[in-house]
C-alpha positions, 0 to 999 in steps of 0.5 A: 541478470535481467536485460531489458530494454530502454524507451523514450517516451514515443515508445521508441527503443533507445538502449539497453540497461542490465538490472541488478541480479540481486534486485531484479532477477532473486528468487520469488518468495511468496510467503515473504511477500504476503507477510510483509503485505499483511503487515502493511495493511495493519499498519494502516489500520486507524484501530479507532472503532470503540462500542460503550460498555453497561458502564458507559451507556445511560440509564441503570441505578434504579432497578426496573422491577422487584425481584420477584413477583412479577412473572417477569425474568429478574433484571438488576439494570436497563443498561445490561447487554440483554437489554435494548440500548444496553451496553456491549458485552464483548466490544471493540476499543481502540487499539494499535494494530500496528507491528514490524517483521524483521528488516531481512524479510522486508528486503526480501519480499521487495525484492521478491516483488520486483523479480516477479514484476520483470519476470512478468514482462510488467516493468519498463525502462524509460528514458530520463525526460520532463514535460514542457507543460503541465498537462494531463491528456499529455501524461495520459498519452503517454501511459496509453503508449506504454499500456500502463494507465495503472501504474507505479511511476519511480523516480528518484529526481522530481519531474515537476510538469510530469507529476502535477500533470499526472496527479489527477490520473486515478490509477497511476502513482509518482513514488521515490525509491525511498518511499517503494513498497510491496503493497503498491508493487502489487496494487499496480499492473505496471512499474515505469522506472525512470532510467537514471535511478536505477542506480540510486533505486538500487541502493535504498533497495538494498539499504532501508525498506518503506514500511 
């Protein structure tokens, strides 16, 4: 059972807090984890990118020149996909990437992903605590403490004057423990998890996965 240890925000040691087993210390699965990250990314996938067929580019009708005679190769229409401007033979059009793994194997690549972040040394418990005034060079200070300027922050409970001093800071994120996922596990070096949502945290782990 992984045990670590709980901060304030100075970085000073004020307890101890044992992580779910289940949760935090599984077995890595790495094939999980790039499955359920593939199918992320294609999720996010617009599928908007469109070429014109020879039927929807302009031109055509007329032949440009008689068959034969002409020394020319034969062309039935300006609109063919040999021609400059023509149409696309083989093109992409819209299209849904997106598709689901089974919910097991989601579950399973987040908790892979959260076991191999402790077993990193990259996760940090941190005392329950709000700032007194929205202010970003004071957010930023305190990730400075905690060598974590790019991380994911969890927390179940809204800290207002925390997250709207944070909001400009490019490579940290605010996510609720609904909305965790495996791409952004992985796309942070860090996790910050608030020490009174480990239990709440715990429980949509084990329950529904964000896609």
């Amino acid at each position: 059972m992984p045990h670590l240890d709980v901060y304030d925000i100075e970085k000073k040691k004020v307890g101890a807090i044992d992580l779910n087993d289940q949760i935090f210390g599984s077995e890595v699965n790495e094939h999980l984890i790039h499955e359920v990250v593939k199918m992320q990314l294609a999720n996010r996938r617009a599928g908007t990118s469109k070429t014109k067929t020879r039927a929807e580019v302009s031109g055509g009708k007329a032949k440009p020149w008689k068959q034969k005679g002409t020394g020319r190769a034969r062309s039935g229409a300006n609109t063919s996909p040999v021609w400059v401007r023509g149409g696309s033979a083989f093109g992409p059009k819209p299209r849904d990437y997106s598709y689901l793994v089974p919910k097991k194997v989601r579950r399973g690549a987040l908790r892979s992903a959260l076991s191999m972040k402790v077993n990193e040394g990259k996760v940090w418990i941190i005392k329950d605590f709000d700032l007194n005034e929205i202010k970003t060079s004071k957010a930023l200070e305190i990730l400075k403490r905690f060598d974590a300027e790019k991380s994911l922050f969890i927390s179940h409970k809204e800290m207002v004057n925390f997250e709207m001093s944070s909001r400009n800071l490019r490579k940290f994120k605010v996510i609720r423990p609904q909305g965790l996922n495996v791409y952004d596990i992985l796309s942070y070096d860090k996790l910050l998890i608030i020490e009174s949502t480990a239990s709440a945290f715990e429980g949509d782990v084990k329950g529904e996965v964000s896609e």
